[in-house]
Each structure stands twice: as structure tokens, then as C-alpha cells.
C-alpha positions in Angstrom: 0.0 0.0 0.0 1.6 3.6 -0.9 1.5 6.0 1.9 -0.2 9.4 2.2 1.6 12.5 3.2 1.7 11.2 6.9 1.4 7.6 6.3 -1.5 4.9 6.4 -2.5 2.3 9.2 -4.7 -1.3 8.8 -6.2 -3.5 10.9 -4.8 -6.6 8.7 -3.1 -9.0 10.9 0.5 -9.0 11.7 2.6 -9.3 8.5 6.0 -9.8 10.4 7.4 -12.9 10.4 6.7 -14.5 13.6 10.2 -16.5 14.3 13.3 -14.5 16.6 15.7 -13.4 14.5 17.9 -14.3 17.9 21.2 -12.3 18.9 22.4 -9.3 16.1 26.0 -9.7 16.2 27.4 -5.7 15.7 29.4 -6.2 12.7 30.8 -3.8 11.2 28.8 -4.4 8.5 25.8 -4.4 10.6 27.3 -0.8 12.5 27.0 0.4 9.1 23.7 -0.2 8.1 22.8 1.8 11.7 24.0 4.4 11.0 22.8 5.2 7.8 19.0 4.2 9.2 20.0 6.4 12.2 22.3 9.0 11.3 22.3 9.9 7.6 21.4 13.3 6.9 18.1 13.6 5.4 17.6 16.2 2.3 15.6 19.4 3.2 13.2 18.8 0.8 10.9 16.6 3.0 7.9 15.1 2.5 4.5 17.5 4.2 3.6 16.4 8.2 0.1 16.9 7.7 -1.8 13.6 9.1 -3.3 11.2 6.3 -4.1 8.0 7.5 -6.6 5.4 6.7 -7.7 2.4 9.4 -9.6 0.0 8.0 -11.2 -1.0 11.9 -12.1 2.6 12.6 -13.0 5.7 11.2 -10.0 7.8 9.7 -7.9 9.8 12.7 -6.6 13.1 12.4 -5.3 15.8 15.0 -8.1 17.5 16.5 -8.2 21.1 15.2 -9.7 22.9 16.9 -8.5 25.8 20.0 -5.3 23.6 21.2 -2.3 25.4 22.2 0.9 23.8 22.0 4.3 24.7 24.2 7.6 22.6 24.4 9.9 23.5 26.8 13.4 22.8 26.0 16.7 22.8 27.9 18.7 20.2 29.3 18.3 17.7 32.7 16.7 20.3 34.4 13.7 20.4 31.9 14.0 16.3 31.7 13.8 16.4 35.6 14.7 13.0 35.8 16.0 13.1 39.4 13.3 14.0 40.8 11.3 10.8 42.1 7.9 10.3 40.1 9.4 13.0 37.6 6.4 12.0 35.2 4.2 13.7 37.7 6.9 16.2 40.0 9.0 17.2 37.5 9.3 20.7 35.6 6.5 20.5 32.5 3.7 18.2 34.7 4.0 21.1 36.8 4.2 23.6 34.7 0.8 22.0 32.7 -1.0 21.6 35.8 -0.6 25.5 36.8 -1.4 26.5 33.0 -4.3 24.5 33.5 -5.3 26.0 36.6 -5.0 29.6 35.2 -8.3 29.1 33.0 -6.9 26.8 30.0 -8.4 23.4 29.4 -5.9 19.9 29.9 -4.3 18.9 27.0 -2.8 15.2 26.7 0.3 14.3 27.9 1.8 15.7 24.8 5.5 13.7 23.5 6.7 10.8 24.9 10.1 10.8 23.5 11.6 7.2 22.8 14.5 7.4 25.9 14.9 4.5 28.0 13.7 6.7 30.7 9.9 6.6 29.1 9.5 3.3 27.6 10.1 -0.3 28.3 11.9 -1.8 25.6 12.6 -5.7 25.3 16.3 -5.0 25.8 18.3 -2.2 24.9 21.9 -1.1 24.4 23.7 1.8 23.2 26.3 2.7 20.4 29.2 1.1 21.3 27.9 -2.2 22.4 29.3 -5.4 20.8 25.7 -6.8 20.1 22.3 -5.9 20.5 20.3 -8.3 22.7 18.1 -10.7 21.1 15.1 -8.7 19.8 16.1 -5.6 20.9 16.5 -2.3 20.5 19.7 0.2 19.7 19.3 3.5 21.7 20.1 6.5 20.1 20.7 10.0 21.9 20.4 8.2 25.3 24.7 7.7 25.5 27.6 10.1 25.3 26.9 10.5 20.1 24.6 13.1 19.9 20.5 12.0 18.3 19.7 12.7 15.0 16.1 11.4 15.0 12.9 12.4 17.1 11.8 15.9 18.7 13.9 16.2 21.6 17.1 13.4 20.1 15.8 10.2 21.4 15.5 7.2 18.8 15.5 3.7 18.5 15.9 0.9 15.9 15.4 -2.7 16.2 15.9 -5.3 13.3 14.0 -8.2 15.1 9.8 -8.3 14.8 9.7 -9.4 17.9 11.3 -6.4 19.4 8.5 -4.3 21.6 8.4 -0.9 23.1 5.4 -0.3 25.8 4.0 2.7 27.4 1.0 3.7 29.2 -1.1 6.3 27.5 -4.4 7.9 28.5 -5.1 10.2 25.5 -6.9 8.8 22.6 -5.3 10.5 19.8 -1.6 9.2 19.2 0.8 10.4 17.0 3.5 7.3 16.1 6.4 9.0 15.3 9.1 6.9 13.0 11.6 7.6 9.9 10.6 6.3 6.3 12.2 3.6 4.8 13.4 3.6 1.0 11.9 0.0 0.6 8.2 -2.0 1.6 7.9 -2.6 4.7 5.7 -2.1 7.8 5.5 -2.7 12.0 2.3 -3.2 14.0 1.2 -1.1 17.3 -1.0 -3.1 19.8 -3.4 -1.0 22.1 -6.7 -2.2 23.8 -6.9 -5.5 21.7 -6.6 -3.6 18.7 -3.6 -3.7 16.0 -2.7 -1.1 13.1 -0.3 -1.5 10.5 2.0 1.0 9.6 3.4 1.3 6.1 6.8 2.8 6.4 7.4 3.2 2.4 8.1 6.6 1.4 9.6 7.7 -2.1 13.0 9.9 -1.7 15.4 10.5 0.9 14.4 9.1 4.9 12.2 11.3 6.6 11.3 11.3 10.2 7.3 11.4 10.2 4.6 10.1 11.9 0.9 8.6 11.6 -2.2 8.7 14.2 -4.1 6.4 15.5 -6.9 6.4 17.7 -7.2 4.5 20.6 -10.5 4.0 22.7 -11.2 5.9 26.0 -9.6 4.6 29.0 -6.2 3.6 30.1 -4.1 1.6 27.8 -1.0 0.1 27.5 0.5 0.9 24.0 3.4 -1.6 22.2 5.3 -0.9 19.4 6.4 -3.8 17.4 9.5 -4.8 15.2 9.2 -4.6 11.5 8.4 -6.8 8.9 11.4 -6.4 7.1 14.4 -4.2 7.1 14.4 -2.4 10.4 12.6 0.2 12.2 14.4 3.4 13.7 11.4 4.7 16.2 10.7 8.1 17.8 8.2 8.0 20.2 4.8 9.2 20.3 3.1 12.6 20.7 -0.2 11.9 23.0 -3.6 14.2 22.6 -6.9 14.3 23.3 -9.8 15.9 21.6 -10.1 19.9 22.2 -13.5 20.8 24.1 -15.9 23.4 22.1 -15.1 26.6 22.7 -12.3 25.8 25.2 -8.7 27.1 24.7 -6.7 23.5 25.4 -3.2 23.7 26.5 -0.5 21.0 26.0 3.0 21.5 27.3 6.0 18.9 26.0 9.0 17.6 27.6 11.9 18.5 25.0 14.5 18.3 27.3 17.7 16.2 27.0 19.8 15.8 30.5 23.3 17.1 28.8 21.6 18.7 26.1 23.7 22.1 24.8 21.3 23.2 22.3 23.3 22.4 19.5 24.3 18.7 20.5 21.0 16.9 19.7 20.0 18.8 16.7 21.0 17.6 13.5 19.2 18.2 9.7 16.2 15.5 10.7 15.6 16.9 14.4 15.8 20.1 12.6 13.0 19.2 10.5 10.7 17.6 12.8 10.5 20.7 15.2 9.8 22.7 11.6 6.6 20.1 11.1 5.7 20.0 14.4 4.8 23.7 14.5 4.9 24.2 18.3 2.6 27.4 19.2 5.1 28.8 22.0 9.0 27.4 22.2 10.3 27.9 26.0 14.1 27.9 25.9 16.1 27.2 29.9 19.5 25.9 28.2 21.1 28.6 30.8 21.2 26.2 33.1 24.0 25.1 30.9 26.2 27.5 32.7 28.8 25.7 34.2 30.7 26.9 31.0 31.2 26.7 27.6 34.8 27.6 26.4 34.9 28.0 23.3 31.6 26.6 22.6 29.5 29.9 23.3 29.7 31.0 19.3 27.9 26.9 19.2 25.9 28.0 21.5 25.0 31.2 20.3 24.4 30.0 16.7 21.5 26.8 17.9 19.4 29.3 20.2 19.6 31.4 17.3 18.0 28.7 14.5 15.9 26.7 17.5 14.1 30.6 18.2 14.0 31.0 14.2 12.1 28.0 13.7 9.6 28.5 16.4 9.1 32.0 14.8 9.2 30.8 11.2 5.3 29.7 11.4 4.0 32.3 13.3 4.9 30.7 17.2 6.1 32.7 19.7 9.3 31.6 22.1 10.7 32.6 25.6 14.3 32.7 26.7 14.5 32.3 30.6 17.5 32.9 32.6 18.0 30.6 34.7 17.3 30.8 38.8 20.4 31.0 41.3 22.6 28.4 40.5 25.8 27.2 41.5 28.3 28.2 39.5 30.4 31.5 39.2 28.0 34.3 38.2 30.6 35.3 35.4 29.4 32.4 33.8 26.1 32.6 34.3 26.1 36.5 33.0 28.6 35.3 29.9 25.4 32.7 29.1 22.6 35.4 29.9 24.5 38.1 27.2 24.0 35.6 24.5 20.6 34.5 25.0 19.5 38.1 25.1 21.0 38.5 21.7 19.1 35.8 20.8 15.7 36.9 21.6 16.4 40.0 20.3 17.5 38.7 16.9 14.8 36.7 16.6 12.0 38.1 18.4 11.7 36.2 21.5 10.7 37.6 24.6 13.1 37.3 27.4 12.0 36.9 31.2 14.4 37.5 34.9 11.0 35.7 36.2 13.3 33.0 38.0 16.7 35.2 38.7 15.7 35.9 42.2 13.4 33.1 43.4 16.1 32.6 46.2 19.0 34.7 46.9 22.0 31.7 46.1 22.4 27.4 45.4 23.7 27.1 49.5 20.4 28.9 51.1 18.2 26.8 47.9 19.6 23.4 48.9 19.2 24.1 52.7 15.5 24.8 52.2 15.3 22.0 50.3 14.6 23.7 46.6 17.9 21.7 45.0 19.6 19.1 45.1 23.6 19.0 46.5 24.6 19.8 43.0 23.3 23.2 43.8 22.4 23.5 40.0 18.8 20.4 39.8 15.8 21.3 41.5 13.5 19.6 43.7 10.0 19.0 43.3 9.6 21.7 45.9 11.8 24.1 43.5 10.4 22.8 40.1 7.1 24.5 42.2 8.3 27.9 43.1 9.8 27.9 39.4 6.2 26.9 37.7 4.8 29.6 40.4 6.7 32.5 38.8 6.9 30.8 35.4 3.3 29.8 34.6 2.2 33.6 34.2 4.7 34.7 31.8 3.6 31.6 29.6 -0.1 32.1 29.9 0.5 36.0 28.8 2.4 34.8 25.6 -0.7 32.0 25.1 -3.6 34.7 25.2 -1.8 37.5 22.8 -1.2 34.1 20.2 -4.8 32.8 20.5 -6.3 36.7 19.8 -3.0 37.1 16.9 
């Protein structure tokens, strides 16, 4: 079956071949053939992202279009939050959604659920570097020390086996499976609710990271990815909605962070282009957190805050440098970083916000009151809170002026 600007789903039954492939020995051959599925850079000239699916079992799903507001918050660990215990529900963007929510905008899903160990459970995974991938599993990409080159925030994976599975718990009905093309026929299943699509991966041209939706029923489901059919599939997570209320202005904030992130290390040609199709509605930018030091990588620096705050501008978003709150480092360093994120937002429009500067007067009184860790650098879930507290406004300002633009 050819594939539609966004690809196309069935209900057929499985068409992978049901026998283990067993152990992937890691070649050099086979280290090859990784990296160009993972690594090659795509041509500009990619294919649209609009959603054009057909499921045979249910009627046709597209993203709902109606007054939804989307913000991704970028940075590094401290946006990932991943020290902080339950982090899916105590870290920086649950609470950041919750107090949006709270300040007179309607839920929004759960938003991308990038494809990091952290997120997922994968049937055994390694990173670059390993001698072999386990049988029927998965080779992480962006979760070790090589930069990603697939997926929103970095994170990728690719399997070879069609028994390999990825599983996550979604809520949201509306789920955007986000993959890269292949240059020949071939497809992998997603199991949800005793239901199964089928998703063509075909796509004429160069490999494009692009996605298709499903739609699962209400409830609380456990969602698998499976290995493909043939050839092998390099997968990037899902983005997770739900249907916009009438007349309701729905807000849905995603985790882009990337512990270890600079904003120029996990953002090659593909990531590029994904954050171009994803057209995110406000772009939040906290990579000063980053300022421990750069060297001689502040020019880097300067130059991907730069392009990340053109293409949230580039569609008509709107984006929001923050300097970071009191951390522990020498304040040269944190002044060096703040100078070149306010060139940034003035070159390319962004607003700028001191909102968290002085939430407490230094790292040493912060980690006695229990607001960061002993790094003096990660918040708490008690400081992720006083952040969101002073945050939260600024964002919901910048929501109302794009919603009456």
C-alpha cells in the first residue's frame, strides 16, 4: 500500500514474520547499516507532516483542530527532571501543565513521549558502542555520550527483530507514532486495547522522520510498538492528545528536554525538521542552566538558540528565553550565558523573562531549604514548584496575545 503524506494504518493482521531473528551480532557491517538508518542526513526537501491516515477498523484519525495550544519547553536535565522521584508527575512541565491548567486553559494530553529509556520499556536495549544488540532488541540512540539525530527532543530507536516491543501507558486517545521512512516496503504493528494497526513505512525519496495517528478508545491503555516486517525500524516516540473541548482554549506542554543537552548537541538536519513540522505554538528555551561553561563553545551556542528561536518564529509561534534561577556556579558564567541568550531573543524576536533570577537569593540557602539538590544546580519538586509559580504567568501571557493574533 503507498503511503499518504503522513502515512497509512490497517487493521490486517500481523505481516511480520513471527520466528526470533535471535542475537544481532554488531558487525561492522551491521554498525553500518545503523547508521545510515539512524544517522544519515536527510535532504531538506521533506515530505508535508500533515496527518493522512486510513484504518480500516475505525474511522479515519486526524489531530483534532480545533483551539489547542501547544508549548515545548526545552533545555537540558533540568527540563528532563529525571532526578526527581515520580518526575512524570513532580518534575518541571507536569507542573508547569497543571498550573497552565489552573490559570483558566483546558488539559491537553500528555503531549511527546520521546523514545529514551527513561519513558518506555523496551525488550532489551543497548547503546552505540555495544558489541551486540540483545536478542530482539532495540539500539538506543541519543540516550549515550553520540549526539541523536532522529525524534523531537534526540531520542531514537531501531530494532531489526519483529519481535522487538516498546510499551507505554497512554491515556489520550489521539496518538501520534512517530518513525523515519524507509526507502523500501515494509511495515511494523502497534498493539493498544486488543486492537492492532499496521503501519506502512514506504516513502519515495530521501528518509524522513514522520509520523501517523491512530486512535485508541477511551480509557487507560498500555501501548506496544512492534519490530518490522522487514528491514528495520528506527522509532521516535509518540506525541499523545486528546480531543479539544468546544469553545475551550486546550493547553498541552511537551517535555523537549535532554539531560546534557547544549542546544546544539541533539539537533541535526532530521531533528531540525521535525521541530519545523511539528509547529509548536510557543518554544520555552532554559539551556542557561548550561552554565557551568562553555569555552569555546558559546559561538555553538549562540548560533542553535539562534535557529531553534527561528524555527519557532518561522510559522508564526512565539518563544521565551528564561535565565535561569540561582545556580551554582560563578555568576561570570552565568552572566557570559545570559549576554548571549538576550542577543538571541532579540534577533529573533523572542521575549526574554528574569521571572526565576531571584526566586532565592544563592544554590547554599536553595539546597538548605530543600529547593535543590547538592549539585546546587537540579531542582526539587519543591523548587520545580516555586519555578512553575513565577513561570506559569509569563507563559499564559504569551498564550492569550497568540490565540487573539
Amino acid at each position: 500500500m503507498r503511503l499518504g503524506a503522513r502515512g497509512s494504518v490497517n487493521g490486517s493482521g500481523r505481516s511480520a514474520a513471527s520466528s526470533s531473528r535471535g542475537r544481532v551480532v554488531l558487525t561492522a557491517s551491521v554498525v553500518a547499516i545503523l547508521l545510515v538508518v539512524a544517522i544519515s542526513v536527510a535532504s531538506t526537501a521533506l515530505g508535508s507532516r500533515r496527518p493522512a491516515v486510513t484504518v480500516a477498523s475505525t474511522a479515519a484519525a486526524s489531530p483534532p483542530a480545533a483551539r489547542r495550544v501547544t508549548v515545548a519547553v526545552f533545555g537540558d536535565s533540568v527540563v528532563e527532571s529525571l532526578l526527581v522521584q515520580n518526575f512524570l508527575q513532580r518534575g518541571l512541565v507536569p507542573q508547569l501543565a497543571r498550573a497552565l491548567w489552573s490559570l483558566g486553559f483546558a488539559p491537553g494530553g500528555v503531549g511527546l513521549i520521546p523514545a529514551s529509556i527513561f519513558r518506555w520499556h523496551f525488550s532489551g536495549a543497548t547503546e552505540l558502542g555495544a558489541k551486540s544488540l540483545p536478542p530482539n532488541g532495540w539500539l538506543m540512540i541519543g540516550n549515550g555520550p553520540l549526539p541523536g539525530n532522529d525524534g523531537l527532543s534526540g531520542y531514537s530507536a531501531v530494532t531489526f527483530s519483529p519481535l522487538a516491543t516498546a510499551s507505554v501507558a497512554v491515556s489520550d486517545p489521539d496518538v501520534e507514532v512517530l518513525y523515519t521512512s524507509t526507502s523500501i516496503p515494509c511495515s511494523f504493528n502497534v498493539t493498544a486495547a486488543g486492537r492492532m494497526w499496521t503501519i506502512d513505512t514506504f516513502r519515495d525519496g530521501p528518509l524522513t522522520d514522520t509520523g501517523t495517528w491512530i486512535t485508541l478508545p477511551a480509557g487507560h491503555h498500555e501501548l506496544t510498538i512492534h519490530g518490522p516486517s522487514c528491514g528495520g525500524l528506527l522509532f521516535e516516540g509518540v506525541v499523545a492528545r486528546r480531543p479539544v473541548q468546544p469553545g475551550k482554549v486546550q493547553v498541552e506542554v511537551d517535555d523537549l528536554g535532554h539531560s546534557a543537552g547544549l542546544p546544539s548537541f541533539h539537533f541535526g538536519p532530521r531533528v531540525r525538521k521535525a521541530l519545523i513540522d511539528q509547529r509548536y505554538d510557543i518554544s520555552v528555551f532554559l539551556f542557561g542552566y548550561l552554565g557551568e561553561g562553555y569555552g569555546e563553545l558559546r559561538a555553538q551556542y549562540l548560533r542553535a538558540v539562534t535557529t531553534r528561536a527561528r524555527i519557532a518564529r518561522d510559522h508564526g509561534g512565539a518563544c521565551l528565553i528564561v535565565q535561569p534561577s540561582p545556580i551554582a556556579v560563578p555568576q561570570s558564567r552565568v552572566a557570559a550565558i545570559s549576554r548571549l541568550d538576550r542577543i538571541a531573543a532579540h534577533r529573533e524576536g523572542c521575549r526574554y523573562t528574569t521571572v526565576l533570577a531571584h526566586l532565592w537569593s544563592n544554590a547554599t540557602t536553595a539546597e538548605k531549604r530543600g529547593l535543590v539538590f547538592v549539585d546546587g544546580i537540579h531542582p526539587t519538586a519543591a523548587g520545580y514548584k516555586l519555578i512553575v509559580h513565577a513561570l506559569a504567568p509569563v507563559i499564559a501571557q504569551m498564550i492569550r496575545a497568540h490565540i487573539h493574533s
